[in-house]
C-alpha positions as CSV (number, residue, x, y, z in Angstrom):
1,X,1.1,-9.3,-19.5
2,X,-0.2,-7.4,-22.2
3,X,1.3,-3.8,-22.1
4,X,1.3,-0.6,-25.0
5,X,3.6,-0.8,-27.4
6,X,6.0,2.1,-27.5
7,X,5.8,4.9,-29.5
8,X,8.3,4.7,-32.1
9,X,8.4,8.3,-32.4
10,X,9.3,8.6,-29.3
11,X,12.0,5.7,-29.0
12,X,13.7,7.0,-32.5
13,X,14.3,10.3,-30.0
14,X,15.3,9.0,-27.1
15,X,19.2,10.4,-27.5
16,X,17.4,14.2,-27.9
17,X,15.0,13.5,-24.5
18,X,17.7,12.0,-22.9
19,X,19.8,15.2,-23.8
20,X,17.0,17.8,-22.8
21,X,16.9,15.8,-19.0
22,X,20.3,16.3,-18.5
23,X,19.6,20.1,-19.6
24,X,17.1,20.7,-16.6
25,X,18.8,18.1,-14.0
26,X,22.3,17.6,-12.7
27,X,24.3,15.0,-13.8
28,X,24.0,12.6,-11.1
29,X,19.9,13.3,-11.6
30,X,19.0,11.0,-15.2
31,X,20.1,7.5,-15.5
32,X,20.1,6.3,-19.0
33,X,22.5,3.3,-19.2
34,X,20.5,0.0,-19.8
35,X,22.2,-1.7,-16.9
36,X,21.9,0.9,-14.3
37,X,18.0,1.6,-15.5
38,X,17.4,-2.5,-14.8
39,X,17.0,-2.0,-11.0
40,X,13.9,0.5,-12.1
41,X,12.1,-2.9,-14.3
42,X,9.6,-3.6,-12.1
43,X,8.5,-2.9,-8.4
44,X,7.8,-5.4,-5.4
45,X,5.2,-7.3,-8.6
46,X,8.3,-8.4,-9.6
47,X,6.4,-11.3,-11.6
48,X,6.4,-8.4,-14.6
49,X,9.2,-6.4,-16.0
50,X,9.8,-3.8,-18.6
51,X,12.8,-0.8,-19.3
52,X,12.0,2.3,-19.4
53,X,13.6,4.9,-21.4
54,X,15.6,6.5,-18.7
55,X,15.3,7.6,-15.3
56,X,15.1,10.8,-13.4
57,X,15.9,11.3,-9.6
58,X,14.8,14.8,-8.7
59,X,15.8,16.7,-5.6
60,X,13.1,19.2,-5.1
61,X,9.5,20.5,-6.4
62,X,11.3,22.8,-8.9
63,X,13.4,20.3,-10.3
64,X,10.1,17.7,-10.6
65,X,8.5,20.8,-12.3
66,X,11.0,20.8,-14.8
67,X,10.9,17.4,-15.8
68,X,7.1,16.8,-15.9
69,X,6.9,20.3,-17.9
70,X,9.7,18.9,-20.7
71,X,7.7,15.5,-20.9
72,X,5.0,17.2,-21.7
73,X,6.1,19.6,-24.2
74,X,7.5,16.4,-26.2
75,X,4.4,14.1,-25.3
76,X,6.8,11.5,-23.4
77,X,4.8,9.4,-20.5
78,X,6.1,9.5,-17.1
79,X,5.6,7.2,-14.4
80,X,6.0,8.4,-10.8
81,X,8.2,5.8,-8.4
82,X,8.5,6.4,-4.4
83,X,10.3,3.7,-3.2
84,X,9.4,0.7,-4.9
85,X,7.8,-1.1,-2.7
86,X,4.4,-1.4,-4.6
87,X,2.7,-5.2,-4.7
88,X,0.1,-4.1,-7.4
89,X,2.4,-2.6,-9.6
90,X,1.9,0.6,-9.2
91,X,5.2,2.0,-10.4
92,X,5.8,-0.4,-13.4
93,X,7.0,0.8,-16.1
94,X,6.0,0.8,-20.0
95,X,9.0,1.0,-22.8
96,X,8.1,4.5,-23.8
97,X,8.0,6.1,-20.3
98,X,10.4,8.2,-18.2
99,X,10.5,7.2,-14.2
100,X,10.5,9.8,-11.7
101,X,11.6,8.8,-8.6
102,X,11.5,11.0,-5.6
103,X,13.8,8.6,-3.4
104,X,16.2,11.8,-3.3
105,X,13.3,14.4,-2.1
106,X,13.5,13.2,1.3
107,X,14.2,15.4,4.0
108,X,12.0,17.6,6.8
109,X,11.4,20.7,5.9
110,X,8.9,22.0,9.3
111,X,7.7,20.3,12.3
112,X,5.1,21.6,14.7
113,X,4.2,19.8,18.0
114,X,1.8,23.4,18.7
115,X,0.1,22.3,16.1
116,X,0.6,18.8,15.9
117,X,2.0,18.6,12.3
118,X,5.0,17.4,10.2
119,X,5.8,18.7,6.8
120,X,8.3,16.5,4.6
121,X,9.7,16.0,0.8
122,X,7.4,12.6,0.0
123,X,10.9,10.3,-0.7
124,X,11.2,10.2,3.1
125,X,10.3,6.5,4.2
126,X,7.4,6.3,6.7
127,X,9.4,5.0,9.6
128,X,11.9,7.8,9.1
129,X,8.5,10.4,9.9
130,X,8.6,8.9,13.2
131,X,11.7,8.9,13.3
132,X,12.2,13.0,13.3
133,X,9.9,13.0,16.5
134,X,9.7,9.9,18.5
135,X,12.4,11.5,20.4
136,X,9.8,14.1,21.7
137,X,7.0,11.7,22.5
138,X,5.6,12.0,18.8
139,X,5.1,9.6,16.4
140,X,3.5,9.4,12.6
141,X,0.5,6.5,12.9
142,X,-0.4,4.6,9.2
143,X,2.1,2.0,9.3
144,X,2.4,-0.3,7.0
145,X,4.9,-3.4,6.9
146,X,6.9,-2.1,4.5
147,X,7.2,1.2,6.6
148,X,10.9,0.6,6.8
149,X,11.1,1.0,3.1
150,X,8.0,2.7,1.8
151,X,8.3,6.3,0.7
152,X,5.4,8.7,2.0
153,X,4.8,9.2,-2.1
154,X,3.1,5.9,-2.5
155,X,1.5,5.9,0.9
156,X,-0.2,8.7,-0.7
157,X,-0.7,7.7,-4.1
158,X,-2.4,4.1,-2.5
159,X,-3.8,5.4,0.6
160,X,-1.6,2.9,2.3
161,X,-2.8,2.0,6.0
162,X,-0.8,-1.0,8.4
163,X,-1.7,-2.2,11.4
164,X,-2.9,0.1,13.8
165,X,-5.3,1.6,10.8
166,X,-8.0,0.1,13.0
167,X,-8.6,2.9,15.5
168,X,-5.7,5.6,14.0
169,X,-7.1,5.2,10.5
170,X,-5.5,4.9,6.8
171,X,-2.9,7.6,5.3
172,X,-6.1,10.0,4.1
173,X,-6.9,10.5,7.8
174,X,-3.6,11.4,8.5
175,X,-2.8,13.9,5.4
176,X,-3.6,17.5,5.8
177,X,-2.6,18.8,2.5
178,X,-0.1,18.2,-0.5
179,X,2.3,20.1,-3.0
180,X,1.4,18.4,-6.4
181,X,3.1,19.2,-9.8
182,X,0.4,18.6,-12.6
183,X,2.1,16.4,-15.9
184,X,2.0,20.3,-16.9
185,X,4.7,21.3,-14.8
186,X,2.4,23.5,-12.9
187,X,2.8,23.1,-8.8
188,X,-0.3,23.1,-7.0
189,X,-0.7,23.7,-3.3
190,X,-4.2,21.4,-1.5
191,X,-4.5,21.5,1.6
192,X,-2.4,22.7,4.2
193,X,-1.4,22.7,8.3
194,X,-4.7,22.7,9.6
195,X,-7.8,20.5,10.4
196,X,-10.3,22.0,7.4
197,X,-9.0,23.5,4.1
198,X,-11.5,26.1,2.8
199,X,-12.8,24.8,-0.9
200,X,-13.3,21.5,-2.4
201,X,-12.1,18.4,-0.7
202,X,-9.1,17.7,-3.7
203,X,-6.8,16.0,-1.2
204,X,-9.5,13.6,-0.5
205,X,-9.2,13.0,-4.3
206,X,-5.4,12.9,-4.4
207,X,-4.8,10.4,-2.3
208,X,-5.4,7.4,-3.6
209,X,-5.2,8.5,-7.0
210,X,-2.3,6.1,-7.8
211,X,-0.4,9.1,-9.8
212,X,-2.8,9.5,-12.2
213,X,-3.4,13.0,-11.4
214,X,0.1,14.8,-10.3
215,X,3.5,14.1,-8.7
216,X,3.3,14.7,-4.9
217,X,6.6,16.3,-3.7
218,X,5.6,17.5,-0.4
219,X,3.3,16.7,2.4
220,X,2.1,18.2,5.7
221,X,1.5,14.8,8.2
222,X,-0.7,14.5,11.4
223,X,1.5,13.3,14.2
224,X,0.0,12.3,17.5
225,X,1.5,12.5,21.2
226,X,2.9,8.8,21.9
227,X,0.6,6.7,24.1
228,X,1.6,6.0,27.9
229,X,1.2,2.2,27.2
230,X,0.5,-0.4,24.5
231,X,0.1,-4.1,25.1
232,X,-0.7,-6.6,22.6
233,X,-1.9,-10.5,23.5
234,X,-1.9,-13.3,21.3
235,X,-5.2,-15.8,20.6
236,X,-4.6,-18.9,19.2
237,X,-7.8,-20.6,17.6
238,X,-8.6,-24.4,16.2
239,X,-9.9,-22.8,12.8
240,X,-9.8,-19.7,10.6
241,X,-13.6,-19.6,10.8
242,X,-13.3,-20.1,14.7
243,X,-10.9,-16.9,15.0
244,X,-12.9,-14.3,12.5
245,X,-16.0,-15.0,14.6
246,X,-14.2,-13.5,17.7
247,X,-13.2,-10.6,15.3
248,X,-16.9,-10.0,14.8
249,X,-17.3,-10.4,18.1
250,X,-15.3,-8.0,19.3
251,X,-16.2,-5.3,17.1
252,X,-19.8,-6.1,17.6
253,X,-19.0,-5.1,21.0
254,X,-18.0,-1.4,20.3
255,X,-14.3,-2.0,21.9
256,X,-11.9,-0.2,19.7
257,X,-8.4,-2.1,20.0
258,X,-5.2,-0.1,18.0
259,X,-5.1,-3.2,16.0
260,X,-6.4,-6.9,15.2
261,X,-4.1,-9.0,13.4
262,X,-4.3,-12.5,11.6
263,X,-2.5,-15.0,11.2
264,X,-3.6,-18.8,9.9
265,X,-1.0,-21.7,10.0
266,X,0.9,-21.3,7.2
267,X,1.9,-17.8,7.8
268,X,2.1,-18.7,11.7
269,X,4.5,-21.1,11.1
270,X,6.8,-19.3,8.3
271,X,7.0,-16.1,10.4
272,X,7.8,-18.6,14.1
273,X,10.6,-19.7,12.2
274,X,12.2,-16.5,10.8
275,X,11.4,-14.5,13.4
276,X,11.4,-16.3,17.0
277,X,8.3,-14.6,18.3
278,X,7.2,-17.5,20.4
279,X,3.6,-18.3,18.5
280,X,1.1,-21.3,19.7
281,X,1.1,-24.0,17.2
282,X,-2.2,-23.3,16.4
283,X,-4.7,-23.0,13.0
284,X,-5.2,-19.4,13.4
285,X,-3.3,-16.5,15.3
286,X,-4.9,-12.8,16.8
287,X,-2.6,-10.7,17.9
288,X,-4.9,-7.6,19.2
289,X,-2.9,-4.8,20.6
290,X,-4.9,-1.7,23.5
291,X,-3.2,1.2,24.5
292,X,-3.8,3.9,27.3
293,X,-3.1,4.2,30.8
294,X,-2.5,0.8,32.3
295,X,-6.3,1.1,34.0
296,X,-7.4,1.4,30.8
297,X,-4.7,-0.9,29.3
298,X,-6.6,-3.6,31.8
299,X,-9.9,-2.8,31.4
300,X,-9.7,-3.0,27.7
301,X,-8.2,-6.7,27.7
302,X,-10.2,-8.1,30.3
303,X,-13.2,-7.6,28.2
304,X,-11.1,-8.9,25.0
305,X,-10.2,-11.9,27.4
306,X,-13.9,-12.6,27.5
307,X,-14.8,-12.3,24.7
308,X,-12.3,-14.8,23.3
309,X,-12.8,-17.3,25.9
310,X,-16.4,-17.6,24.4
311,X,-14.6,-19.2,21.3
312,X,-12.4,-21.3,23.1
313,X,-8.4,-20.5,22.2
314,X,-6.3,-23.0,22.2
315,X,-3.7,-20.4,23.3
316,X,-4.0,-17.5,25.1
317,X,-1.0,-15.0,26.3
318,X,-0.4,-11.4,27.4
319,X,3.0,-9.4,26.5
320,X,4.5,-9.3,29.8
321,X,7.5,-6.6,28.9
322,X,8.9,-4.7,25.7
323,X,10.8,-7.0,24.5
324,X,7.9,-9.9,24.2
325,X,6.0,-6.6,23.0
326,X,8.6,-6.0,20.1
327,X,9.2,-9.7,19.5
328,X,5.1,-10.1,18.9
329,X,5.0,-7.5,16.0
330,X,8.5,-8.2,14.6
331,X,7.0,-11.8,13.6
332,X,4.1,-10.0,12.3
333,X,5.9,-7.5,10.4
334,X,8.1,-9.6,8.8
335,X,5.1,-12.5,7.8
336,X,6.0,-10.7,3.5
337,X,9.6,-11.8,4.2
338,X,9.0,-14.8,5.5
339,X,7.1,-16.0,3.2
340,X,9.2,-15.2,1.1
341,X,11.8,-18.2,2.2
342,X,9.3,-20.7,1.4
343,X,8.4,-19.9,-1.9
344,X,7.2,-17.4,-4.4
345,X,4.1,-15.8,-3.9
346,X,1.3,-13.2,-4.7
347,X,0.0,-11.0,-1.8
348,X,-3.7,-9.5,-2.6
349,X,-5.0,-6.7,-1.2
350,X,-9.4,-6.9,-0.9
351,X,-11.2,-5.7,1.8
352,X,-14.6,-7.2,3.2
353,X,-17.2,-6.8,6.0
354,X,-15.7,-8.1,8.9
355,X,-19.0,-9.7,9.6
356,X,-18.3,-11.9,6.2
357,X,-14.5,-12.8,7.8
358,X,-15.8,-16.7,8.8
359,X,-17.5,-17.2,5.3
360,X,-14.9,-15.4,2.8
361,X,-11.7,-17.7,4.6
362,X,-13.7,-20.6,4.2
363,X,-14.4,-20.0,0.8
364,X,-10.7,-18.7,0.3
365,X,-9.8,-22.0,1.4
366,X,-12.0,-24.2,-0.9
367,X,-10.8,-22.2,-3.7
368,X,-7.3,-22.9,-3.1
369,X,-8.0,-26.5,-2.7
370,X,-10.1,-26.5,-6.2
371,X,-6.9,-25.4,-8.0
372,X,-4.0,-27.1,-5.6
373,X,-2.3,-23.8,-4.7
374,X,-1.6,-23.0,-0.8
375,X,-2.6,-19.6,0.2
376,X,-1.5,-18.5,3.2
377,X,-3.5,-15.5,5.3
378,X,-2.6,-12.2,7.0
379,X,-4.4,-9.4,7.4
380,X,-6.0,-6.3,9.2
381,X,-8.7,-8.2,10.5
382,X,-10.2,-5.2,12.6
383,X,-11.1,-3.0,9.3
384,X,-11.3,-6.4,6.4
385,X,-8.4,-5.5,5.0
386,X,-7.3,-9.1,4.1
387,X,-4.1,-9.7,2.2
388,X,-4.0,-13.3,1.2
389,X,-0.9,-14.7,-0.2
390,X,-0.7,-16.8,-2.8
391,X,1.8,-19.5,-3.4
392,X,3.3,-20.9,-6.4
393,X,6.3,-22.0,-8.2
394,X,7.5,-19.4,-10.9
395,X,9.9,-21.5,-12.5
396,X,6.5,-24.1,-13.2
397,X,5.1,-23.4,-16.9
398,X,1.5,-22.0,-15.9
399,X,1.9,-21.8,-11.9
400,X,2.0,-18.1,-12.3
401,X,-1.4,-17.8,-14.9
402,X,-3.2,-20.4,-12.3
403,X,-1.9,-17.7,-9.5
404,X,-3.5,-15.0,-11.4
405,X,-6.5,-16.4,-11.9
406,X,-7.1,-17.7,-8.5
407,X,-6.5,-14.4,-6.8
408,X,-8.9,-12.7,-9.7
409,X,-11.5,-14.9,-7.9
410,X,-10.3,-13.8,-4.5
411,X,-10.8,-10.2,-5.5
412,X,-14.3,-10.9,-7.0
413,X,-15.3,-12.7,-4.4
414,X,-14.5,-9.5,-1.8
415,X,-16.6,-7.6,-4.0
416,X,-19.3,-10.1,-4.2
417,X,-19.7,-9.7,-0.2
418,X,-19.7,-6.5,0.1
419,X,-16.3,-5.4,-0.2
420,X,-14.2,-3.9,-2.5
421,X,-10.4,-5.0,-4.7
422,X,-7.7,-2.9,-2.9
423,X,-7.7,-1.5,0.7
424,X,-4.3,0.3,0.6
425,X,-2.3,-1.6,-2.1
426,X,-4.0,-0.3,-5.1
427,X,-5.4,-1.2,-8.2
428,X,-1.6,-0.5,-10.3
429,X,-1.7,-3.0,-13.1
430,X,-2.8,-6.0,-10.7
431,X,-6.4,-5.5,-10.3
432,X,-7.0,-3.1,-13.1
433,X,-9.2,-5.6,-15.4
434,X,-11.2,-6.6,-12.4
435,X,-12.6,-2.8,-12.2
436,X,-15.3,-3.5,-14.0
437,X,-16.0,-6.3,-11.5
438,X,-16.8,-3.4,-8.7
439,X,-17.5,-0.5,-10.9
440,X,-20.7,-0.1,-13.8
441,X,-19.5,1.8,-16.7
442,X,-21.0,5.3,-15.6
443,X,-18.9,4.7,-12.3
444,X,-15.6,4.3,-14.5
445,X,-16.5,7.0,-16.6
446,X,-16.8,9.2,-13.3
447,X,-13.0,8.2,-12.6
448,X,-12.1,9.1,-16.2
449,X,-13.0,12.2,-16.4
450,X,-11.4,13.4,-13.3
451,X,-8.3,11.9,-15.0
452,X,-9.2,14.3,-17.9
453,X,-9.1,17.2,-15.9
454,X,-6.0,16.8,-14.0
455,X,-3.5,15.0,-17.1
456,X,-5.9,15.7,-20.4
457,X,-3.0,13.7,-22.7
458,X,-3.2,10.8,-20.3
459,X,0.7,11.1,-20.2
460,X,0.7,10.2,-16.2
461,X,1.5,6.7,-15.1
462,X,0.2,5.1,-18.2
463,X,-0.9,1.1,-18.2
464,X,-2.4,1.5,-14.4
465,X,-5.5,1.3,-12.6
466,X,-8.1,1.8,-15.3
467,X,-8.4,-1.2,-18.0
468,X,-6.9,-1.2,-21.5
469,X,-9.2,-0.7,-23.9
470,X,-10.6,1.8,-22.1
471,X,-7.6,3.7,-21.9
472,X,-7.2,3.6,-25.4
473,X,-10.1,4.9,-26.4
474,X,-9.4,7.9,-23.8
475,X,-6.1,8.9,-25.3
476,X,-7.4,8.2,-29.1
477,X,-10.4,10.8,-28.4
C-alpha cells in the first residue's frame, strides 16, 4: 500500500516529541520502545502495517487536550485508536504519526434511567455500556459483533450498527451529544442529554467522521427499557437468491423484526462447527429475531412464518428457550472468528437496496467464480448492510492484490445499485480510492472543506478516508 513518506523533520525530532509527551502525561501514558509500539502496527486490516512514532494512552479529556495541543504546536500528525477493532483501517498508522488511544478513558461518569441516558469516557467497550445497566432492565442497543471488544470511540468515529440496527437503528440514532477535543487542543461540547440540541446538527457530522474532525472523549448514550421477550427463528433456503427474496418480502410487508440476519453455506458451515448452534445444512441461513409481549412475540412470527413458507425453506425452527436463543446468535456472532480458522480473509462493508439483495449475491457469486476466490456472506440483511468476506491465501504471491481487486468490484458494484461503500465499517484506508466511485468531485470537495474547518493543517488521522492525491493537494495549499 502506498502510504506518505515521513517527514524527516519530524523523525530527526522524535527524542525532543517524545520528551515533551512525557512532559504532559504520566509515565505509564507514552510508549516509545519499538517493541512495545508493534502491537499499535496495524488494526483488525491487519493485511497492512506501519510504526508509528510513539504512542499515547490518555486517561481523561484534559490529558487528550494536552497531547493534541503539543502535536499541534510542533505540526506532528496524530491518529486516534479506540480499541482496534477497525476492518477498514481506520486506525492505521503512518511513520510520522503519534497514536492516541483512549483504551484507558473508559469508565461511567452519569447514568439516568429518568431520562433514559448514559454518559461514559469513549474507551469503554460497547458491551460494557450494557453492562453498567442490564442489571436494572436497561440495555445500550447498536451492537456490533465486535461489541465485546469495540470501544464506543470508533462506534462513533464509523457510525457502527450490528444486528438489531434494523428496527433500533445505527450508533447516530443512539448518540445524543459528544465532548470532542479539536487537533487544537480546544474541547468542544455538541450535543448533550436530551432529545433536540438547539443549533446546528454537528453531532450528525461527527459521527461518522472517521476522526478527521476531533478526538471524542466522552459521550452521552440512549439506553432503552429491556424488552419482555425476544425470540429468534432460523430459515434455511435452497439458494442465496431464494432467501433475499423472502428478505424483500418481508419488508415489503411493513413488519419490523429487531433483526434479519444471513448466512450462505460457507459461513453456515464455518460458524456450525466453531460454535454448535445447531444450523440446517442448507445454501442459505435467516435468522430473524421479534420481540414484545409473547401476543405480540406470536403474532409477529406467524406472519414471518407465512411469508417464508411462500419461498419454500428447506428448514424451518423456532428458539424454544434461552439457551437455543443464545446458542442462535453466539454462531452468528462469532461467523468473523470462525472464519477466521479456515483461512485468511477480507470482510467488506457495502450497503444496497434490499430489493437488489437476489441480483447483487448472484452477481457476488459470479464474480468470485471469474477470479477463483470463495467469498463467503453475512450480513444485516434487514437494512443491506452486506459484509462479504473474502478468502484468500496470504502467504500466495498476488492472492492478497486479486483480493483487493475483487472486493473493489464488490464495493462498486453496491454503488452501481443504488447503494453506497461502507454501512458502519468505514471508509479508513480500505475503500478510500473507491470515493470517487460514489462521490463527483464537488461532493468530495463538500467533505474537504468541512475537514478544513475542523483540522485546517490536516494533522488528524492522516492517510484515511479521502484519496491521496487529493490530500496532498489539501495540505500543499
Amino acid at each position: 500500500m502506498d502510504m506518505p513518506l515521513p517527514d524527516q523533520r519530524i523523525i530527526t525530532s522524535r527524542d525532543g516529541l517524545i520528551a515533551r509527551l512525557r512532559a504532559v502525561l504520566p509515565a505509564d501514558g507514552v510508549i516509545a520502545d519499538p517493541t512495545e509500539t508493534r502491537a499499535y502496527e496495524c488494526d483488525a486490516l491487519s493485511a497492512y502495517r506501519c510504526a508509528p512514532l510513539a504512542v499515547v494512552l490518555p486517561r481523561s479529556t484534559a490529558e487528550v487536550s494536552a497531547v493534541l495541543r503539543l502535536c499541534s504546536q510542533m505540526g506532528v500528525k496524530v491518529v486516534p485508536r479506540g480499541a482496534g477493532t477497525s476492518l477498514a483501517g481506520g486506525s492505521f498508522p503512518t511513520a510520522d504519526c503519534v497514536v492516541l488511544g483512549v483504551a484507558r478513558m473508559n469508565g461511567v461518569i452519569e447514568t439516568d434511567y429518568d431520562n433514559r441516558f448514559i454518559r461514559v469516557q469513549t474507551g469503554r467497550t460497547n458491551l460494557a455500556v450494557t453492562g453498567a445497566v442490564e442489571a436494572d432492565g436497561w440495555f445500550y442497543a447498536p451492537d456490533p459483533s465486535s461489541q465485546l471488544a469495540c470501544a464506543i470511540a470508533g462506534n462513533i468515529a464509523m457510525n457502527s450498527g450490528g444486528a438489531h440496527c434494523l428496527k433500533y437503528g445505527v450508533t447516530t440514532n443512539n448518540l445524543l451529544g459528544v465532548t470532542i477535543v479539536l487537533m487544537s487542543g480546544e474541547v468542544v461540547e455538541i450535543g448533550g442529554p436530551w432529545a433536540d440540541a438547539p443549533g446546528l446538527d454537528l453531532l450528525g457530522v461527527i459521527c461518522g467522521s472517521e476522526g478527521q474532525l476531533g478526538v471524542v472523549t466522552e459521550a452521552y448514550l440512549r439506553i432503552l427499557p429491556k424488552p419482555e421477550g425476544a425470540r429468534p427463528v432460523l430459515m434455511g433456503f435452497s439458494s442465496n437468491e431464494v432467501a433475499g427474496e423472502c428478505v424483500a418480502d418481508i419488508i415489503r410487508a411493513g413488519l419490523l423484526p429487531v433483526a434479519i440476519e444471513f448466512m450462505d453455506r460457507p459461513c453456515i458451515r464455518a460458524c456450525e462447527d466453531f460454535a454448535k448452534a445447531g444450523y440446517p445444512d442448507c445454501e442459505a441461513l435467516l435468522i430473524v429475531e421479534v420481540e414484545g409481549s409473547a401476543a405480540e412475540i406470536d403474532a409477529q412470527l406467524a406472519l414471518i412464518k407465512d411469508i417464508a413458507l411462500r419461498h419454500s425453506p428447506v428448514a424451518y425452527r423456532e428458539s424454544g428457550s434461552e439457551e437455543e436463543s443464545r446458542k442462535i446468535w453466539l454462531g452468528r456472532k462469532s461467523a468473523f472468528g470462525a472464519m477466521g480458522n479456515i483461512a485468511d480473509y477480507m470482510c467488506l462493508d457495502g450497503t444496497i437496496p434490499v430489493s437488489e439483495l437476489p441480483y447483487v449475491l448472484r452477481r457476488i457469486a459470479e464474480m468470485s467464480a471469474a477470479v477463483g476466490l470463495s467469498v463467503a456472506n453475512v450480513f444485516h440483511a434487514g437494512d443491506g448492510n452486506m459484509h462479504p468476506l473474502i478468502l484468500y491465501n496470504a502467504n500466495k504471491p498476488g492472492d492478497l492484490e486479486l483480493c483487493e481487486a475483487l472486493g473493489a468490484d464488490i464495493l462498486k458494484l453496491c454503488v452501481e445499485v443504488g447503494g453506497c461503500l461502507t454501512g458502519e465499517h468505514g471508509v479508513g484506508v480500505e475503500k478510500r480510492d473507491l470515493m470517487t466511485v460514489q462521490f463527483n468531485p464537488a461532493d468530495l470537495e463538500a467533505q474537504l472543506r468541512v475537514k478544513d474547518v475542523f483540522d485546517p493543517a490536516w494533522l488528524l488521522n492522516p492517510a484515511k478516508v479521502f484519496p491521496l492525491d487529493v490530500t496532498a493537494s489539501r495540505r500543499a495549499s
